[in-house]
TIZA-434496 format. One line per field, with one value per residue (C-alpha): x, y, z; residue number from 0. Coordinates in nm, 4 decimals, padded with zeros to 6 digits. Each point is the difference from the previous one (the first is absolute). Layout:
<rs>
xx = (X;...)
yy = (Y;...)
zz = (Z;...)
i = (NUM;...)
</rs>
This chain:
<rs>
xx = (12.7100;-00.1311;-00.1796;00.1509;-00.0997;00.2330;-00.0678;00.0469;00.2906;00.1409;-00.0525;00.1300;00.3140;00.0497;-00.0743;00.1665;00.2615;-00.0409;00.0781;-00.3219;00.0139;-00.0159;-00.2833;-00.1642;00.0533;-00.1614;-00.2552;-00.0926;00.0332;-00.2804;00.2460;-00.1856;00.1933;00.0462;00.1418;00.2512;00.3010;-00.1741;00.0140;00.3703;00.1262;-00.2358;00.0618;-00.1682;00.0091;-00.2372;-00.2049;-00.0803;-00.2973;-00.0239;-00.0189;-00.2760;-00.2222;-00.0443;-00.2739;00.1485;00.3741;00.0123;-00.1502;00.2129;00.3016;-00.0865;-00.0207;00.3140;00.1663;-00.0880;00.0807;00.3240;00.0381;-00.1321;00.2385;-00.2884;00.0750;-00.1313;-00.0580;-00.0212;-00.1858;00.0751;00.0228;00.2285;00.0002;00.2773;-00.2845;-00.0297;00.3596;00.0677;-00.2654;00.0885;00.3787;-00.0937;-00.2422;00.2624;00.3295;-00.1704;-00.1171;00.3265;00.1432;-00.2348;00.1219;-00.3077;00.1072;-00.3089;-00.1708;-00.0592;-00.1754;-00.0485;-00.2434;00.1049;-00.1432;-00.1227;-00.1466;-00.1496;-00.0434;-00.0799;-00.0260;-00.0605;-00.0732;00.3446;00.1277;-00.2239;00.1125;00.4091;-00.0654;-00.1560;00.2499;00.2301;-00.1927;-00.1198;-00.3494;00.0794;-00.0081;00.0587;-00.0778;00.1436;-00.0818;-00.3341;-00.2651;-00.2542;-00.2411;00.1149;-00.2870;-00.0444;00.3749;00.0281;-00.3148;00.0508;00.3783;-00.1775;-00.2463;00.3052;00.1335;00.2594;00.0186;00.0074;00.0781;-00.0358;00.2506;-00.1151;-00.0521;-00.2498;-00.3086;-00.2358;-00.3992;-00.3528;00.1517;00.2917;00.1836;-00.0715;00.3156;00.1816;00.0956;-00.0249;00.2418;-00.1031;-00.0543;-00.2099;-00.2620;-00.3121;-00.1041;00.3793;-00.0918;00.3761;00.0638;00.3124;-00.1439;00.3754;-00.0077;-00.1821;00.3070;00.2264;00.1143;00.0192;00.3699;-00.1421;-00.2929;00.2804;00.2295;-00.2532;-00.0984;00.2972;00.0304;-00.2764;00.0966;00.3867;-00.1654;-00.2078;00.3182;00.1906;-00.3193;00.0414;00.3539;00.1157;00.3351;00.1263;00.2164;00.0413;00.0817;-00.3492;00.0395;00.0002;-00.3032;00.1574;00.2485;-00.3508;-00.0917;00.2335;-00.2303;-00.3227;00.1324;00.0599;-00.3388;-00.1674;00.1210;-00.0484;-00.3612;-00.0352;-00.2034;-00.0574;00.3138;-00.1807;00.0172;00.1357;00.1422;00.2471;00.1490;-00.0360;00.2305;00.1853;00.1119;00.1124;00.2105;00.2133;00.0307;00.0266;00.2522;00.1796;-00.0173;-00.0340;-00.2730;00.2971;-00.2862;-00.0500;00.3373;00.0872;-00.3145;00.1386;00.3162;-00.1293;-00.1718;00.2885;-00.1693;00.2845;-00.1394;-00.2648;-00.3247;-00.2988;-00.3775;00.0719;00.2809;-00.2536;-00.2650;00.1728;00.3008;00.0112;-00.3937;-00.0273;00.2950;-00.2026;-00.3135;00.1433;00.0903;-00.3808;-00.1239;00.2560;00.1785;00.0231;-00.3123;00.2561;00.2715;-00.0832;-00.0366;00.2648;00.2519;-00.1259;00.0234;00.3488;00.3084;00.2363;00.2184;-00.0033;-00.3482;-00.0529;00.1866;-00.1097;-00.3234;00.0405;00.1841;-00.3150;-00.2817;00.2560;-00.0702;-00.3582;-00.0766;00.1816;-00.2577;-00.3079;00.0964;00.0075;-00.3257;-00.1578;00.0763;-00.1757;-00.2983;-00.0036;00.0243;-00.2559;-00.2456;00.0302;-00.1067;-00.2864;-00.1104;00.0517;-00.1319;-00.3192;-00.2640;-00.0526;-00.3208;00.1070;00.2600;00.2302;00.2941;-00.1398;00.2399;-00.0021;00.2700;00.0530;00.3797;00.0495;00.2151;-00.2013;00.2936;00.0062;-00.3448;-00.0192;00.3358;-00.1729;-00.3244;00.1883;00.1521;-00.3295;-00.1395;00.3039;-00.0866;-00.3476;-00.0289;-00.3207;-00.0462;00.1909;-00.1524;00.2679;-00.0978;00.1966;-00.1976;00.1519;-00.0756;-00.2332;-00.0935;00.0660;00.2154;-00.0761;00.1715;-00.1420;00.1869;-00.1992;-00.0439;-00.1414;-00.3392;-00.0611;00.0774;00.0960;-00.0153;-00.3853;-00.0614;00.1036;-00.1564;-00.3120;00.1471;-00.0256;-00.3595;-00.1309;00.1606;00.1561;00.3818;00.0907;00.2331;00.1598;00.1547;00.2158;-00.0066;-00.0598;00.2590;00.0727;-00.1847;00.0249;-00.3022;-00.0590;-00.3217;-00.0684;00.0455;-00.3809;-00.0392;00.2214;-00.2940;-00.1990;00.2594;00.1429;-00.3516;-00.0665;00.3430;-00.0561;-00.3230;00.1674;00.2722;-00.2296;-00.2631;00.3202;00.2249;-00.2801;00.0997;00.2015;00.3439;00.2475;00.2891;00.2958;00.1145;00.3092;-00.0683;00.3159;00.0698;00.2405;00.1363;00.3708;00.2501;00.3153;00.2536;-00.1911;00.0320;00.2881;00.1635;-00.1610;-00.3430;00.0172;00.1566;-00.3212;-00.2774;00.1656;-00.1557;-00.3489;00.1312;-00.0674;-00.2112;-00.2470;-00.4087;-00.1182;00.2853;00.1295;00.3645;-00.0892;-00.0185;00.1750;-00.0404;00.2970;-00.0989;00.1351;00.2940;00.2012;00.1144;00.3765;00.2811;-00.3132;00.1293;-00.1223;00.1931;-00.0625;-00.3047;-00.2071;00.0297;00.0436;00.2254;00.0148;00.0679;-00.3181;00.1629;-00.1588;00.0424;-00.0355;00.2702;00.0511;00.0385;-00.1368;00.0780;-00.3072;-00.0921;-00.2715;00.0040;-00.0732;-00.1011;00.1945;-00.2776;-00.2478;-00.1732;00.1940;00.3015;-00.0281;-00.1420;00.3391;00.2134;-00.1568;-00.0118;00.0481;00.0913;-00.3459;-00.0764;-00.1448;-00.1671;00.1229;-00.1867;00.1844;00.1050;00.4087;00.1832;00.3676;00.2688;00.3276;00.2892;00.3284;-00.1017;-00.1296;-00.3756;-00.1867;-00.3290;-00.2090;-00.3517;-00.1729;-00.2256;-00.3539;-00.1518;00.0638;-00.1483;00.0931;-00.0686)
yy = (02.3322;00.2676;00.2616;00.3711;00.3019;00.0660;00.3759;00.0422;-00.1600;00.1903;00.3589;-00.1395;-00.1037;00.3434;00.1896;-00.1867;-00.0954;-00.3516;-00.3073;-00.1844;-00.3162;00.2022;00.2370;-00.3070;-00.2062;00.3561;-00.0320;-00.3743;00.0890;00.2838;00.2943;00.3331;00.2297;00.2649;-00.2426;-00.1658;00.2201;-00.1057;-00.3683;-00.0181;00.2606;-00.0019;00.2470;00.0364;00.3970;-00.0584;-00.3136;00.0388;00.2128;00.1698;-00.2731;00.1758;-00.1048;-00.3324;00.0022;00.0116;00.0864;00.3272;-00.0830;-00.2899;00.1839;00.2726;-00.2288;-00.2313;00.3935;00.0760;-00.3272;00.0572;00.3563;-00.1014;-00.3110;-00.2358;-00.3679;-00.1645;-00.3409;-00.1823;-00.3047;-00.1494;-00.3367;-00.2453;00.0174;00.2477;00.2569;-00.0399;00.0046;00.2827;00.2461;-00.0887;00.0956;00.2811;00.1564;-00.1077;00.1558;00.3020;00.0395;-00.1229;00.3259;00.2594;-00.1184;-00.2835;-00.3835;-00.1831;-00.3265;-00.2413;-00.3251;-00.2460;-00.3151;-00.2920;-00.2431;-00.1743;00.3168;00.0725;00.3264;00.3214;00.1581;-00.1964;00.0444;-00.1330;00.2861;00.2590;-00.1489;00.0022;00.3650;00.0663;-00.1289;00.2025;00.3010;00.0672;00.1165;00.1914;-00.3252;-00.0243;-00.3027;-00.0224;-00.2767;-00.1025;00.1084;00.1200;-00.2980;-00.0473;00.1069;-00.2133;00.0840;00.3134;00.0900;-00.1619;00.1580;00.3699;-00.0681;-00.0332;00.3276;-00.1079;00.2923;-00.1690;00.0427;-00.2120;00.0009;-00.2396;-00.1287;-00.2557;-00.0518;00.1687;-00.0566;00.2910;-00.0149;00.1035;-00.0555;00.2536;00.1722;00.3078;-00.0220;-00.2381;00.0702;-00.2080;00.1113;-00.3019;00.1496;-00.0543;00.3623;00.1544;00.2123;00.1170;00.0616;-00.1959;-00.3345;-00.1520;00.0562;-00.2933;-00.2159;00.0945;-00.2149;00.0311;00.1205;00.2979;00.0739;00.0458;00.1951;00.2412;-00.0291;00.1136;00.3044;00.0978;-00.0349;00.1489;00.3308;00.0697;-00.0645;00.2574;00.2710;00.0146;00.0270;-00.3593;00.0898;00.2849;-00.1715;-00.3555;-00.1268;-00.0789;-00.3523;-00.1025;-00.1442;-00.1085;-00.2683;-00.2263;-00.0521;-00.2983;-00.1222;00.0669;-00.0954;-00.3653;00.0017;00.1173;-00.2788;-00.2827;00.0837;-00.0711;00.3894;00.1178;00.1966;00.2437;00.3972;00.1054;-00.3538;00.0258;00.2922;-00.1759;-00.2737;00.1630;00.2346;-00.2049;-00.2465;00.2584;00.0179;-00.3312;00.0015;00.2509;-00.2641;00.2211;-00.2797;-00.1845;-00.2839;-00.0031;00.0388;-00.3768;-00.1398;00.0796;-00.1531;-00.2716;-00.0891;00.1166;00.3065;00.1752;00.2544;00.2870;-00.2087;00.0427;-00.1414;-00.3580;-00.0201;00.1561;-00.2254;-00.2930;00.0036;00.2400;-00.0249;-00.3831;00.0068;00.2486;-00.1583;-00.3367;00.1390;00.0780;-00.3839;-00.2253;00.2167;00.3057;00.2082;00.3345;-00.0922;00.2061;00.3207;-00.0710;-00.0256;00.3094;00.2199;-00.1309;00.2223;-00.2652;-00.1326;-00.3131;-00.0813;00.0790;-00.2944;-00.2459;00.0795;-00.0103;-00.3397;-00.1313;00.1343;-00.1977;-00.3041;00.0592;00.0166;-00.3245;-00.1660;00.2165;-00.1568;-00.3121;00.0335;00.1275;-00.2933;-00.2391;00.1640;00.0892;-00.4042;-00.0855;00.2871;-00.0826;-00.3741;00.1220;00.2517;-00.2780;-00.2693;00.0860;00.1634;00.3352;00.1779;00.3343;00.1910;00.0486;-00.1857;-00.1072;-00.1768;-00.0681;-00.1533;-00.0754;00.0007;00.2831;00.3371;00.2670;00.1959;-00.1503;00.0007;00.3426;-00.1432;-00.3138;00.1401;00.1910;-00.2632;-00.1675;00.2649;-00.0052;-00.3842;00.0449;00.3254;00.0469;00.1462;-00.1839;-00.0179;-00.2267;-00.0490;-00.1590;-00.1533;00.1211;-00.1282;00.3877;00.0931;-00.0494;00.2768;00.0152;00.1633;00.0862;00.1344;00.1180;00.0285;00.2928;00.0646;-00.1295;00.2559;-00.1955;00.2982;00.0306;-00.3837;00.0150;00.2437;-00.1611;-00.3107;00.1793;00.1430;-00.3154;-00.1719;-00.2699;00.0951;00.2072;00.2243;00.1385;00.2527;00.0723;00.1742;-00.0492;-00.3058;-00.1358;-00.0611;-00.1941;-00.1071;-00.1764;-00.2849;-00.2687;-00.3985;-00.0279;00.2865;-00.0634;-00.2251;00.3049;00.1867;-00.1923;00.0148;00.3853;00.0913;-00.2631;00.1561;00.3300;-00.0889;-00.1839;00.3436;00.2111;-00.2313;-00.1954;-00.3534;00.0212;-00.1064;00.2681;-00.0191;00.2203;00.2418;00.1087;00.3913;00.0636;00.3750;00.0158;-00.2092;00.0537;-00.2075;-00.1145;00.2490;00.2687;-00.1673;00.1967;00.1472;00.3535;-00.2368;-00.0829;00.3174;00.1933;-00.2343;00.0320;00.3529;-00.1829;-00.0953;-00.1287;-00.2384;-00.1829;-00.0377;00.2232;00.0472;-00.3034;-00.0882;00.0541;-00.3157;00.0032;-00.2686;-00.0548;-00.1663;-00.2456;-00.1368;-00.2790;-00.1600;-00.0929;-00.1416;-00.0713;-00.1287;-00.1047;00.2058;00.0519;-00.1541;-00.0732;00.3251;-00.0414;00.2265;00.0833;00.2181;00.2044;00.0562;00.1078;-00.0076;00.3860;-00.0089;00.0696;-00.2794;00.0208;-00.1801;-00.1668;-00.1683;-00.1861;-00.0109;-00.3366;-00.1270;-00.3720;-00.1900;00.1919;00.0537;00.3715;-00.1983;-00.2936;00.1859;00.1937;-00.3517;-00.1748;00.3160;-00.2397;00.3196;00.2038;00.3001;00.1878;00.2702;00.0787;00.2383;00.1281;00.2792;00.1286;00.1469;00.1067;-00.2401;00.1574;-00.2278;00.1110;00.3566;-00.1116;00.0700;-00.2645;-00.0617;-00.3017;-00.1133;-00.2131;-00.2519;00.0095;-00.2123;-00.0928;-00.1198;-00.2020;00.1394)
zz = (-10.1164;00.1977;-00.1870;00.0157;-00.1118;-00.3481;-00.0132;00.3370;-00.0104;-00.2753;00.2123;00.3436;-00.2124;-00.1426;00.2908;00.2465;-00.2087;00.0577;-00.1777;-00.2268;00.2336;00.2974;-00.0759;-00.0993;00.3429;00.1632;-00.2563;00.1719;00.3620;-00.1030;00.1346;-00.0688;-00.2622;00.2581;00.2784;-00.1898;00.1446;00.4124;-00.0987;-00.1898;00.3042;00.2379;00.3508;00.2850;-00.0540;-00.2729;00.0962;00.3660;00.0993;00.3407;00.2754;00.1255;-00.3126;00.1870;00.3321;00.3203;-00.0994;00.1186;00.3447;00.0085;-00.0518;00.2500;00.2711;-00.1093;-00.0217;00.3448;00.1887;-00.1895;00.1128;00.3774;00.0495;-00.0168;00.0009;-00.3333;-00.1135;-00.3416;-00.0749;-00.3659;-00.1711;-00.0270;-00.4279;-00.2059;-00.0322;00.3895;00.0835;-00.2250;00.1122;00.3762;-00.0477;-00.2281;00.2550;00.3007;-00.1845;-00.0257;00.3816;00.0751;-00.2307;00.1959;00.3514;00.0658;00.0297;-00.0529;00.1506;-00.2714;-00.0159;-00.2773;00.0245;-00.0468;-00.2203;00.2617;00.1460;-00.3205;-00.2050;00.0867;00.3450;00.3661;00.3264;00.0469;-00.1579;00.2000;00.3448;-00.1049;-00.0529;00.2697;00.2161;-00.1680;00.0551;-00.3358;-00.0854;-00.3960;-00.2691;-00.3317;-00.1898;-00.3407;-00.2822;00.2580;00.1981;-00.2868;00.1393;00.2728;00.1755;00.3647;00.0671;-00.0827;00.1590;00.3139;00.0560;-00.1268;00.3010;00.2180;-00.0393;-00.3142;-00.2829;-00.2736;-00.3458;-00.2997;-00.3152;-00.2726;-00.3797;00.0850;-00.1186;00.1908;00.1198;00.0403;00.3739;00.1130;00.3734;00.2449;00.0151;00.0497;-00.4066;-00.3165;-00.2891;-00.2221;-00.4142;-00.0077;00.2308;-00.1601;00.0391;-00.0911;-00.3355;-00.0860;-00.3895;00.0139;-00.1135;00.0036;00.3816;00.0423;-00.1460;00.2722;00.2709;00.3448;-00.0255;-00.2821;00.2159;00.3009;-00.1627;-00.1308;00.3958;00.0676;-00.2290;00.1623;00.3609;-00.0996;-00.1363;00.2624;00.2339;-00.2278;00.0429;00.3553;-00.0001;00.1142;-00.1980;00.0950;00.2485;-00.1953;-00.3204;-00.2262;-00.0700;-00.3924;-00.0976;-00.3094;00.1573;00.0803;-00.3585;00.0602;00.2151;-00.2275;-00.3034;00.1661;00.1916;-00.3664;-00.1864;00.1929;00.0856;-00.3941;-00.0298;-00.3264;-00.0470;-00.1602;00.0378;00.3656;00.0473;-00.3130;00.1496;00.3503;-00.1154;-00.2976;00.2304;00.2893;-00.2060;-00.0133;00.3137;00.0937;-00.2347;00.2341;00.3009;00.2368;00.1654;00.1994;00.0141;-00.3365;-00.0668;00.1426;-00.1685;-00.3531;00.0706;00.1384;-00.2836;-00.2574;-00.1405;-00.1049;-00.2698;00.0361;00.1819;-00.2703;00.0560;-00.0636;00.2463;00.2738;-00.0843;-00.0592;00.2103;00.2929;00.0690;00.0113;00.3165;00.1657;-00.0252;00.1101;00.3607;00.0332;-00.1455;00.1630;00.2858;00.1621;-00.0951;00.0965;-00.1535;-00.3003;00.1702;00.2113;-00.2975;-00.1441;00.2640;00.1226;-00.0651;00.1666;-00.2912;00.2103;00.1452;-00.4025;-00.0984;00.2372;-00.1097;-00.3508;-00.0081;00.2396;-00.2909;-00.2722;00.2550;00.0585;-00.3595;-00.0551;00.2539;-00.1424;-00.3556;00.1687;00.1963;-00.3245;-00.2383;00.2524;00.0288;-00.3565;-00.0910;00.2644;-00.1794;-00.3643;00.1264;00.1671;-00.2530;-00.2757;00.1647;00.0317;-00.2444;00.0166;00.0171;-00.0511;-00.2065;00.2723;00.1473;00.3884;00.2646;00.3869;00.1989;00.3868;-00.0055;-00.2405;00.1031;-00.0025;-00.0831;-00.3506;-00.0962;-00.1785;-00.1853;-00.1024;-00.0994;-00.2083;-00.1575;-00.0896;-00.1135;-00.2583;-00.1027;-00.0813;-00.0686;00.2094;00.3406;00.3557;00.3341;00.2025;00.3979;00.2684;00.3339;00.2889;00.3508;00.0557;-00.3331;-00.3562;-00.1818;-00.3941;-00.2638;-00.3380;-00.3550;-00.2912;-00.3339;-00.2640;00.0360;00.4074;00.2711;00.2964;00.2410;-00.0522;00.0097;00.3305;00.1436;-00.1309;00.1549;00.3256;-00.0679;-00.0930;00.3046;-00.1348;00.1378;00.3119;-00.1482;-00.2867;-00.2611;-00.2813;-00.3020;-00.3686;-00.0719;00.3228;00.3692;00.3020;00.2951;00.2715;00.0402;00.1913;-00.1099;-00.0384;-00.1729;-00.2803;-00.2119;00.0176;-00.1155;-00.2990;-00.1060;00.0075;-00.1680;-00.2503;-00.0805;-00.0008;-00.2286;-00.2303;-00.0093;-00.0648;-00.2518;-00.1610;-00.0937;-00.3086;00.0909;00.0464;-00.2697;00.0574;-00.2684;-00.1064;-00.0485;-00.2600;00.0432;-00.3561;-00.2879;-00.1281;-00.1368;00.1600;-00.1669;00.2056;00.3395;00.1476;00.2828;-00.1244;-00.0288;00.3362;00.1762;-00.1894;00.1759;00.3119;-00.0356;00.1324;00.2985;00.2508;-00.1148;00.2182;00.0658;-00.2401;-00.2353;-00.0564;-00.1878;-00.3822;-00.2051;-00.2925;-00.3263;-00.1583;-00.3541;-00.2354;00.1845;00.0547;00.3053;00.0157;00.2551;00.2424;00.3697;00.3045;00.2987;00.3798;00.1757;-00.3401;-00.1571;-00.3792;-00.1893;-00.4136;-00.2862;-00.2283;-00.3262;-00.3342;-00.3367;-00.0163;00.2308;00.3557;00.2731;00.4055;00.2683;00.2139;00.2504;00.1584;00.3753;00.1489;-00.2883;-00.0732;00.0460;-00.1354;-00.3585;-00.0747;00.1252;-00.1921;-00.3002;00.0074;00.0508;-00.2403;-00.2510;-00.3727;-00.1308;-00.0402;-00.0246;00.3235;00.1007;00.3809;00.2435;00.3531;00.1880;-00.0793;00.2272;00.0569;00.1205;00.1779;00.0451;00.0743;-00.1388;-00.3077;-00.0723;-00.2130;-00.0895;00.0529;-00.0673;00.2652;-00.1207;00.0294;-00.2698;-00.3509;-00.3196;-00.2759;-00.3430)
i = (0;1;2;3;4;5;6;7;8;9;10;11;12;13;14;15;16;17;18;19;20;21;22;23;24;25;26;27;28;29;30;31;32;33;34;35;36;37;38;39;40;41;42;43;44;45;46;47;48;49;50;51;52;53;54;55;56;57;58;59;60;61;62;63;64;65;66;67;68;69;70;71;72;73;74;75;76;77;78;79;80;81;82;83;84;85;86;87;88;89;90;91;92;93;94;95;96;97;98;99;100;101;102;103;104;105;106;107;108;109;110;111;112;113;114;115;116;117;118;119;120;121;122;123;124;125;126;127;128;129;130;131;132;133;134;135;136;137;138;139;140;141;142;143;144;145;146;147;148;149;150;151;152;153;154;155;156;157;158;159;160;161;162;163;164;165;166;167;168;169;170;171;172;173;174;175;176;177;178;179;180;181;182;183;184;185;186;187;188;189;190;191;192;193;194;195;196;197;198;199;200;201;202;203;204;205;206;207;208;209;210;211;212;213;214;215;216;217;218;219;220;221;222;223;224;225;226;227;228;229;230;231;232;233;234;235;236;237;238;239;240;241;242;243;244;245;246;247;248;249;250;251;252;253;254;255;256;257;258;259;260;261;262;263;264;265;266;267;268;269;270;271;272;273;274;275;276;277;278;279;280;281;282;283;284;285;286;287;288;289;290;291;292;293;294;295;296;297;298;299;300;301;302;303;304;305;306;307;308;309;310;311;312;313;314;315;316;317;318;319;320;321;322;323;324;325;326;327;328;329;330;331;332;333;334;335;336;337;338;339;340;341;342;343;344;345;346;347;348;349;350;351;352;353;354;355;356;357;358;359;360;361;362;363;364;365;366;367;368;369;370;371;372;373;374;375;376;377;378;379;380;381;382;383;384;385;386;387;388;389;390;391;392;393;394;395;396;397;398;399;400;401;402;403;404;405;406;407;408;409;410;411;412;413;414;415;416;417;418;419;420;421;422;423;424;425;426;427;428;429;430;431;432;433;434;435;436;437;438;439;440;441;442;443;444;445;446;447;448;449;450;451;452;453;454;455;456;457;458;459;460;461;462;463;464;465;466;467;468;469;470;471;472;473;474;475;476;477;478;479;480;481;482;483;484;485;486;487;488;489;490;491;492;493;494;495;496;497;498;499;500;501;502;503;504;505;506;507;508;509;510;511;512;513;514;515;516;517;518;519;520;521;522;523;524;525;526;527;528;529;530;531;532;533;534;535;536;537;538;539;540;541;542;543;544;545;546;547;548;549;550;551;552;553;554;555;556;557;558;559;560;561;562;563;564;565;566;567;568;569;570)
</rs>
């Protein structure tokens, strides 16, 4: 059980009129008693600073004001992930909104990350010297440079980690910079899409200052945080201070679907009531992404900045087929991994695999995925007839964004970045022995060599007359959960498991019910043929106590409640 802090709990309850349990989950995710109304109704009113706390962002937005006010041609470069497509359409929609229809290009995977010279010399032929790169271009340094010697005004919007230098451009907002000093430590959580929008409240006050508006409407600012919300969640940031109200606030308006993109992408996928975290994360995100691993790298801007009902559904039945073949694509490299990573002794506590036939568009998905089966850190590469493009997922306790950029120093890859949790690079084939060597040193300085055993971090203990519809509806309060404040775990004790089933594709189905009275219904996802699964088959009768997360089940207007399964012991 987590430990919380009774006495403190006891005065938020009173003085926030709270439940116990809930006080007691704030108690656990170390919420400060003065900040407990920001994080159970966090705004932006209250949680974002001035724009111009960050370096850079006022003479950024100057400029991007100006070439606005002057007619100037812009151009966007941004990735081909959510947090890419996002920022580009949220940055574009706006422009759009103040009279300015921007060039955008997004790489290809084949291409590779970041800004190229490709990109430089399709503006240029367009006639287009003011750039902003969004989601990239922190290290980008020969790029960058070289199109900043050519005449190109460049400016740089990013979350990445960054290095001591920094590309010589017109402008780097970045609240990663190694030399940024703002107070607002929970700036350096944002994505690309949060750094953007706070871009853009920048850029849209300086337009109102000058009088831009007196002959136009002011576009809303608020109709993005669609947009960011999406782009916030599935780069997996700690949705911590600015980013709950980031993505509390723009489920509501995605809820609204005024997004005619986004609109289409929630019926395709049969999203039918208000979208929450999990249905960004694990629903609308994954379709997105999938255009940028197995397709159309554009494709996800593209359906976000569309307000043809038509192109709209075209694309979102394409990212329903994409995803299909990205699943596909995954599971075979995912097979041909576990093999390697099992069939051979490894050194170091990490999870290591290379393949010459792999996508590099699943990599990240698969690394992630081991990373999940042995609980240790992932670094998947795939050999590609140039280069080979590596993806790496973390665990506690190793930051992958500096491991790379000590990568880089040390020489043994060609490029990289990432953050925290997650990071991609680039090396050669004969580089990669020198490489498995250094991070497997790394790792092994930073993670020692006791194995790694995951923990269940229970949040509260009740029994299962108090798991309700009110139960539920109150920890819905945390919301949205995610990196950082994850979905409480509750422990049901002492219970019984009746009328347990098997339904859908393996998913196992049952009744909690205790002598003190109360029954809940559970589930355990996917979970047939495994020990929770079988352990709830095979129950004999005992006497349990269950841990999982509960949440509220509408069908046909009725709200239940139901615990998902996340492990279980016998008594």
């Amino acid at each position: 059980m987590v430990p919380a802090d009774e006495a403190w709990c006891e005065r938020v309850a009173q003085t926030y009129d709270l439940p116990p349990h809930l006080a007691r989950l704030l108690s656990c995710r170390h919420v400060a008693f003065d900040e407990v109304n920001d994080f159970l109704q966090p705004k932006l009113q209250k949680l974002m600073p001035d724009p111009y706390v960050l370096k850079d962002m006022q003479k950024a937005a100057e400029r991007v004001a100006a070439a606005v006010m002057n007619g100037e041609k812009i151009a966007i470069i941004g990735d081909y992930d959510v947090d890419g497509a996002t920022s580009t359409a949220e940055l574009t929609r706006f422009l759009r909104a103040v009279g300015i229809e921007s060039l955008i290009h997004i790489p290809s995977r084949e291409e590779g990350y970041g800004p190229s010279d490709l990109a430089f010399a399709e503006f240029a032929a367009a006639g287009a010297k003011l750039v902003i790169t969004i989601d990239c271009g922190t290290t980008a340094f020969d790029v960058l440079n070289r199109a900043a010697a050519n005449g190109f005004e460049i400016i740089v919007v990013d979350h990445h980690e960054a290095e001591t230098e920094l590309p010589q451009v017109f402008a780097v907002v970045n609240p990663k910079r190694l030399d940024e000093e703002n107070p607002y430590k929970h700036l350096e959580y944002m994505s690309a899409v949060g750094v953007g929008f706070m871009f853009l409240v920048a850029v849209n006050r300086i337009l109102r200052q000058k009088g831009f508006y007196q002959n136009r409407t002011e576009p809303n600012l608020m109709n993005l945080l669609d947009l960011v919300a999406l782009g916030t969640v599935c780069d997996v940031v700690p949705l911590l201070g600015l980013n709950r109200a980031y993505v509390k606030q723009g489920l509501k308006v995605m809820a609204g679907q005024q997004n005619v993109g986004l609109k289409k992408l929630m019926t395709a996928v049969n999203l039918t009531t208000a979208p929450r975290a999990y249905h960004l994360g694990f629903m609308l995100g994954p379709r997105i992404n999938a255009c940028g691993r197995v397709g159309d790298a554009a494709l996800g801007s593209r359906l976000l900045l569309t307000d043809d009902e038509i192109e709209a559904q075209k694309l979102a039945d394409k990212f329903n087929e994409l995803n299909t073949e990205r699943k596909e694509i995954e599971s075979y490299v995912l097979l041909q991994a576990i093999e390697q990573v099992e069939g051979e002794a490894q050194a170091y506590p990490m999870a290591f695999a290379v393949g010459d036939d792999w996508h590099q568009g699943v990599i990240g998905i698969v690394a992630g995925k081991l990373r999940e089966r042995y609980n240790m850190p992932a670094f998947v590469m795939s050999i590609e007839p140039d280069e080979v493009k590596g993806s790496a997922r973390s665990v506690d306790g190793l930051d992958l964004g500096a491991l790379i950029i000590a990568a880089k120093e040390k020489g043994v890859i060609t490029h990289g970045g990432g953050h925290v949790m997650a990071a991609g690079f680039s090396l050669t084939q004969e580089q990669i022995p020198a490489f498995k060597q250094f991070v497997g040193e790394y790792v092994l300085a930073q993670l020692g060599t006791e194995k790694i055993t995951p923990v269940l971090n229970i949040d509260c203990s009740v029994n299962a007359a108090a798991v309700n519809v009110a139960f539920a509806q109150q920890l819905e309060q945390l919301e949205p959960y995610g990196t950082g404040n994850p979905e409480p775990l509750i422990k049901i004790s002492d219970v019984q498991i009746s009328r347990p089933q098997i339904v859908g594709n393996g998913h196992v189905k049952c009744f909690l019910t205790s002598a003190l009275g109360g029954y809940v219904p559970a589930i355990a996802f996917n979970a047939a043929d495994s020990q929770i699964g079988q352990a709830v088959l095979n129950h004999h009768g005992d006497i349990y106590d269950v841990v999982g997360t509960v949440k509220t089940d509408v069908w046909q207007g009725n709200v239940k409640v139901q615990l998902v399964i996340k492990d279980m012991m016998r008594k």
